[in-house]
BATIGU-311153 format. One record per residue (C-alpha): x, y, z; residue number from 0. Coordinates in steps of 0.001 Angstrom, whole numbers, plus 500000, padded with zeros to 6 digits. Example, Ala and Ser with C-alpha at 12.3 -4.5 7.8 and 13.67 -1.06 7.14 Angstrom:
% residues 2
{{512300,495500,507800},0}
{{513670,498940,507140},1}
This chain:
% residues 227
{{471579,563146,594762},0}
{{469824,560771,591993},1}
{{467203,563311,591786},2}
{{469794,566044,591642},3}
{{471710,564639,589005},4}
{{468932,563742,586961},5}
{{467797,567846,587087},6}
{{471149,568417,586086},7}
{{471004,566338,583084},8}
{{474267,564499,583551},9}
{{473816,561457,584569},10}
{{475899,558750,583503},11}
{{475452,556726,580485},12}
{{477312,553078,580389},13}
{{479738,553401,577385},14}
{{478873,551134,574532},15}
{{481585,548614,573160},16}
{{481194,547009,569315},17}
{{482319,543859,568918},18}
{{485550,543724,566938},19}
{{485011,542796,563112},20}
{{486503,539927,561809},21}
{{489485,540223,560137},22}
{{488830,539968,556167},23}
{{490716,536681,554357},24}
{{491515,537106,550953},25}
{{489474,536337,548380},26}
{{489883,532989,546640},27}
{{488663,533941,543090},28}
{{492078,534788,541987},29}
{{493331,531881,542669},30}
{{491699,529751,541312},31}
{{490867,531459,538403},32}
{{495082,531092,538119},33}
{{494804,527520,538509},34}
{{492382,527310,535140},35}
{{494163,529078,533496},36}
{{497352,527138,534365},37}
{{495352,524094,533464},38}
{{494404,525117,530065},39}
{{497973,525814,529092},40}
{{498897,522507,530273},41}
{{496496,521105,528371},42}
{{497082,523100,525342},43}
{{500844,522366,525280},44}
{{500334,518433,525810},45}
{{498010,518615,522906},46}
{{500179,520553,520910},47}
{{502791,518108,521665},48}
{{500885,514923,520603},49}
{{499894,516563,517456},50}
{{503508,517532,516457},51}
{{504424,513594,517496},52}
{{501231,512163,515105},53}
{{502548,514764,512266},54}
{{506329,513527,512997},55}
{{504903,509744,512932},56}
{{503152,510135,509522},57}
{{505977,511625,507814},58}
{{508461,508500,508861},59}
{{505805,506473,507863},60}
{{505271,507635,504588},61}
{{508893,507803,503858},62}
{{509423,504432,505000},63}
{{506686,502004,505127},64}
{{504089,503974,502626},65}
{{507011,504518,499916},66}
{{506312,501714,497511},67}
{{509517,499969,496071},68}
{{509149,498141,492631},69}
{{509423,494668,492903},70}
{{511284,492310,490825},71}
{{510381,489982,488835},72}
{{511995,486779,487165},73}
{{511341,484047,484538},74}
{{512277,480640,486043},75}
{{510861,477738,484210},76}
{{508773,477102,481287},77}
{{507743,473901,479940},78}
{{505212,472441,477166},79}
{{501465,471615,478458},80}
{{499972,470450,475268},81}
{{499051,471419,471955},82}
{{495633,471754,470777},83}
{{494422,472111,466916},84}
{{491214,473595,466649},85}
{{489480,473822,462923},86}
{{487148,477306,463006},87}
{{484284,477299,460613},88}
{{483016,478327,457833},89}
{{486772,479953,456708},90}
{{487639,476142,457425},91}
{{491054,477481,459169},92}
{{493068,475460,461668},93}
{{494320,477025,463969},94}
{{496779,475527,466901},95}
{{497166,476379,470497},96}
{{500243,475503,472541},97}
{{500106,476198,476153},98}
{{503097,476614,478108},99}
{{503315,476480,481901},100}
{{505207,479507,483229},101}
{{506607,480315,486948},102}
{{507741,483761,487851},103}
{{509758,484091,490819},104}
{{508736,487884,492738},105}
{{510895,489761,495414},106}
{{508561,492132,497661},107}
{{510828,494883,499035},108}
{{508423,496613,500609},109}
{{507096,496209,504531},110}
{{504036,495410,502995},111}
{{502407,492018,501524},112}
{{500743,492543,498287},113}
{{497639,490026,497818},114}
{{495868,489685,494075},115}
{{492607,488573,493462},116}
{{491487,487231,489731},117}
{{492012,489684,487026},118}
{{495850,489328,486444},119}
{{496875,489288,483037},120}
{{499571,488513,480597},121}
{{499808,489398,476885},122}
{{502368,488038,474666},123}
{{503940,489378,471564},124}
{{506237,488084,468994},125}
{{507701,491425,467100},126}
{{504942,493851,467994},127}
{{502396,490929,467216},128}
{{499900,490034,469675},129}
{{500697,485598,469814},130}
{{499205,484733,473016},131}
{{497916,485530,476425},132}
{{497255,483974,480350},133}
{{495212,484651,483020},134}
{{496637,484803,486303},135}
{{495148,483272,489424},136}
{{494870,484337,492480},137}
{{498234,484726,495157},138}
{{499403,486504,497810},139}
{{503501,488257,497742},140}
{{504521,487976,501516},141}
{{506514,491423,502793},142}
{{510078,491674,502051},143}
{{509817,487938,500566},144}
{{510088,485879,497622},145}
{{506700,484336,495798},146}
{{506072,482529,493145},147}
{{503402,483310,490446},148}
{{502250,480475,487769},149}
{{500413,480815,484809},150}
{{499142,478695,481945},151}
{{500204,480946,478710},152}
{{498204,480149,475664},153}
{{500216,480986,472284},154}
{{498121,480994,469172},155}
{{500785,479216,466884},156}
{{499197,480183,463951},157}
{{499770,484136,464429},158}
{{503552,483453,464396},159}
{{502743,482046,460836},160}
{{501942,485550,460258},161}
{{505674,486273,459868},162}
{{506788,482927,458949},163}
{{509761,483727,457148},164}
{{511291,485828,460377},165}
{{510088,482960,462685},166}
{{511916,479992,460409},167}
{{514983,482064,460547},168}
{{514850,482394,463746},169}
{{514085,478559,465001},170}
{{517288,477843,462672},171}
{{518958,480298,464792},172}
{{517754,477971,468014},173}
{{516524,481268,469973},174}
{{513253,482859,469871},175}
{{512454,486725,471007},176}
{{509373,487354,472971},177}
{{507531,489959,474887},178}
{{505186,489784,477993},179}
{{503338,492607,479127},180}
{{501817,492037,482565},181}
{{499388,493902,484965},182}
{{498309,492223,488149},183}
{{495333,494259,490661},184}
{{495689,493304,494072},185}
{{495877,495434,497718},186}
{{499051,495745,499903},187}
{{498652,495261,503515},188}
{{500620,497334,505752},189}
{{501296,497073,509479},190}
{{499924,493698,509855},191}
{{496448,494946,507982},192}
{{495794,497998,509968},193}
{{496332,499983,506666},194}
{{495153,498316,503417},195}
{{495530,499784,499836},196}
{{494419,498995,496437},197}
{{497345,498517,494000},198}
{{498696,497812,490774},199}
{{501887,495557,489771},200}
{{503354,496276,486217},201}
{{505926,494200,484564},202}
{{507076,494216,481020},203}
{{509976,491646,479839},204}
{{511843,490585,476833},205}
{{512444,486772,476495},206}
{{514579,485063,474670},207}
{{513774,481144,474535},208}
{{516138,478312,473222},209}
{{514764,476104,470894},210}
{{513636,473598,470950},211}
{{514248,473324,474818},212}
{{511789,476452,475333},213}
{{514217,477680,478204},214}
{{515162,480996,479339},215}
{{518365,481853,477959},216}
{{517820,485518,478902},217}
{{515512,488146,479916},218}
{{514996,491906,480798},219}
{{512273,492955,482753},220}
{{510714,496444,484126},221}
{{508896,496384,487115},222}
{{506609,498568,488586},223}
{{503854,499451,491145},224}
{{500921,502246,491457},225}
{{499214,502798,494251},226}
């Protein structure tokens, strides 16, 4: 029979089984090319949001603590130093200095202190007339305080002589008009010094002293400050 069935051609041939594929998982590209992308937007709209919170910040900063109010200023004492004649050669002129001691009471407004180095300085006039001048030494305002400035103003007596007749009717009168020009360089510290910025204090008054008392019987001033 084997030899029979091999004439014949059909013999049997064991079937053949292939081993089942695995089943396919998805692919995980998509995914996490999602997740980036989810990531950036985060990102994106947190930095977005901490810019539009800095811009926000600035702009209530500048309106409140960069805004720079004028200060005020006031005249509260004066009172005779000394008087010192001086004979200039070869015109053979005297001349005579009297030197008054000044304090000026400042108000800071502002959220900021406002320290001056050397280079403050007063001029004085006596109807348009350039009598006298001080230099102004070194201080420091505190924020939204009151500070006191003093100065040692040097009035050349014999430039009032210029206009003698106005200033003799005006000594009989017991008062005396003056005015004082001021401008004081300094920086203003803001935020406990993180910020610092150069500035300028202005102040221009009109005084009018009793005499022969030399006090303050009253006074305008204007005040400002440039930043």
């Amino acid at each position: 029979m084997a030899s029979s069935a091999a004439g014949n051609g059909t013999g049997s041939v064991l079937p053949t089984h292939t081993a089942p594929s695995a089943p396919a998982w998805p692919s995980t590209s998509k995914p996490k090319e999602d997740d980036r992308r989810r990531c950036a937007c985060v990102c994106l709209l947190i930095t977005l949001a901490v810019l539009a919170a800095l811009a926000i910040t600035l702009v209530v900063l500048f309106l409140t603590v960069l805004k720079v109010r004028d200060p005020t200023t006031r005249l509260v004492s004066t009172r005779l130093a000394g008087v010192a004649p001086r004979l200039s050669f070869p015109a053979m002129s005297l001349q005579l200095n009297v030197t008054l001691l000044l304090t000026v009471s400042v108000h800071n407004p502002n959220p900021a202190s406002f320290t001056y180095d050397a280079g403050g300085h007063t001029d004085l006039t006596y109807r348009g007339a350039h009598v006298g001048d001080a230099e102004i030494d070194p201080g420091r305002i505190p924020s939204r305080g009151d500070g006191e400035v003093k100065l040692a103003l040097t009035v050349q007596a014999d430039r009032l002589a210029d206009d003698l007749a106005q200033l003799v009717a005006d000594v009989e009168s017991g008062s005396v008009a003056m005015e004082a020009s001021t401008r004081i360089p300094g920086r203003v510290s803001i935020l406990g010094g993180l910020i610092k910025r150069h500035a300028v204090a202005y102040s221009d008054c009109s005084f009018v002293f009793g005499v022969p008392d030399m006090k303050v019987r009253s006074q305008q001033c204007h005040d400002r400050t440039k930043l």
